[in-house]
N, C-alpha and C positions, 0 to 999 in steps of 0.2 A: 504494500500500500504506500503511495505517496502524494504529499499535497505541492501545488505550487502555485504561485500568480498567477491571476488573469492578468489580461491585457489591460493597460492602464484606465482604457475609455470604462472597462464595465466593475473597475474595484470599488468605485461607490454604491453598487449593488452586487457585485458578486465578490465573496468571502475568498475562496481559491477555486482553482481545478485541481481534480484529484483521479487517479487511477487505480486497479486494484487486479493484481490479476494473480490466478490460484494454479499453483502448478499442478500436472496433470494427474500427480501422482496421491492427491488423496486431499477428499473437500475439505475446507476450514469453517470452523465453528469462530464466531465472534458475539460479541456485544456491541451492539449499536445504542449510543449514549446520546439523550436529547441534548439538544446545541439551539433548538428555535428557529434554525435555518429549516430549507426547503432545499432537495436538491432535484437538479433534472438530469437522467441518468441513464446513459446506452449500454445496453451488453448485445454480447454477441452472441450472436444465435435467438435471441428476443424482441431489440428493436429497444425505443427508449420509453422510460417513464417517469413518474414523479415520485419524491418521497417525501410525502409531506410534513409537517412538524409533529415530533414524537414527544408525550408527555414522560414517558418511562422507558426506560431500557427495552430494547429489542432484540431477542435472541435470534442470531441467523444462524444457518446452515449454507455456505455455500459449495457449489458443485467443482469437483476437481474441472481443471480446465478453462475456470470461467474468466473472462475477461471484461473486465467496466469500468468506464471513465464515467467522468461526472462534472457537474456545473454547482456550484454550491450559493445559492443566495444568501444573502444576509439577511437578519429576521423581517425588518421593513418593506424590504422588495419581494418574496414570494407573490402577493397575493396579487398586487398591483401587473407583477410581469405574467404572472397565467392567465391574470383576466377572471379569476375565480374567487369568491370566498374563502379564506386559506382553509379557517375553521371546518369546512366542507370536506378537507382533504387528511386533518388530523389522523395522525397514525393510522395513515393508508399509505398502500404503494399502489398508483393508479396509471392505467397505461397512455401516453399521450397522447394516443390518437384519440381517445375519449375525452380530452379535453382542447385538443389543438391537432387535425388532423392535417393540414398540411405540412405544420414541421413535422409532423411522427411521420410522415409521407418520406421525408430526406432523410430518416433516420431506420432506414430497416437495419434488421440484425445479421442482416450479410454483408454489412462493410467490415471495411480491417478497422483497428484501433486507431491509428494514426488519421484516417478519412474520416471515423465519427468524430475524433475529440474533434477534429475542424469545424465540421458542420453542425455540434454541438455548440463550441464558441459561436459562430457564425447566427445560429439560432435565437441563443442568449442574448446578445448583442442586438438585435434586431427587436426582439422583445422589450429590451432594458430603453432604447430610443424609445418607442412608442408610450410606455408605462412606465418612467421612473417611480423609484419609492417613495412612498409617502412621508413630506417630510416631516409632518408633525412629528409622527409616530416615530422615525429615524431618530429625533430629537428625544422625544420621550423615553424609545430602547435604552441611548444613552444614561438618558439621568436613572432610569431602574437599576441600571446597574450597581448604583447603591445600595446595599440593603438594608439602609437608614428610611429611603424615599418614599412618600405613601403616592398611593394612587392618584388620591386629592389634590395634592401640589403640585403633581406630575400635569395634571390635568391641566390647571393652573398654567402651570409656566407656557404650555404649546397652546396655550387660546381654545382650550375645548372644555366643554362640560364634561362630569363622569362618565354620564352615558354614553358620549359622544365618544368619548376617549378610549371606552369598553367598545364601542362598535366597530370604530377603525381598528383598534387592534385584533379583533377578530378577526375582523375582513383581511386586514395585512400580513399580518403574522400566523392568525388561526389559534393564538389563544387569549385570553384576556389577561388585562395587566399584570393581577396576582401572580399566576399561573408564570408570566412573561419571565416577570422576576426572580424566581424561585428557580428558572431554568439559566437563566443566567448566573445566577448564584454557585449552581452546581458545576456551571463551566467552568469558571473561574475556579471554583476549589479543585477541580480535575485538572485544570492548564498547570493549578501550582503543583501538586503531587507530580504530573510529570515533569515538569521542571526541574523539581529533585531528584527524581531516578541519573542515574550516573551514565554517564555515554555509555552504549554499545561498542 
């Protein structure tokens, strides 16, 4: 597994790109840890889909041989660049033609890895023009990240009612504020645990 930059234009809505691929010699178990992101993601032999913001840990099983790149949004942007509800999409993995069949259309599961991640970028990019992130919410993500910050003030600061403030973040992220914070909280304590583990 490895992560790296995007292209400059789309790092205000996308997190990194990232790959993953399992040698052929015998599938890998993982834990997939909520981050608040949304990723949109090709594999081979499947074609691409979405994975939308996870509340709790996700047990995978993946198949020896598999290969997947991926597009990682940042929590702001999911909801605004599918054009969907994010909350809609909450710990689901949804196939993209069911949500945007023309990009699922450039992305079957018979390209190489090297021609999806392209046309994955190329996708995102195209998306991210159209529907940047919302920047209230952008704004707001930020100040959550305190685990001092209440909802109320948060609201406050980006010029929105509570409700209003609970509706975008649904819409945007697909969770509400509470929920927002508490996943970011947990990122942060898992960035610093591995921070400490010692080089490989």
């Amino acid at each position: 597994y490895r992560e790296w930059q995007a292209p400059a234009a789309l790092r205000p809505a996308v997190s990194c790109l990232w790959a993953q691929v399992v040698p052929a010699t015998a599938a890998r178990r993982s834990l997939v840890l909520p981050d608040a992101c949304t990723d949109l993601i090709w594999e081979r032999g499947r074609g691409a889909y979405v994975a939308g913001p996870d509340t709790g840990p996700v047990p995978t099983v993946i198949a020896a041989g598999t290969v997947v790149v991926g597009v990682r949004f940042r929590p702001p942007a999911g909801g605004p660049v599918l054009g969907v509800p994010l909350h809609e999409l909450r710990d689901q993995r949804v196939d993209l033609a069911d949500l945007r069949s023309r990009d699922a259309a450039r992305l079957p599961g018979t390209l190489d890895a090297d021609t999806a991640l392209t046309r994955l970028v190329d996708v995102a990019g195209a998306l991210v023009a159209v529907a940047p992130a919302d920047p209230a919410v952008t704004r707001a993500a930020s100040l959550l990240r305190d685990p001092r910050a209440r909802a109320e003030d948060v609201a406050a600061d980006v010029g929105l009612s509570l409700r209003q403030f609970r509706r975008r973040c649904q819409a945007t992220v697909g969770y509400g504020p509470k929920t927002l914070q508490r996943v970011l909280r947990f990122r942060r304590f898992v960035s610093r645990i591995d921070a400490a583990q010692p080089a490989q």
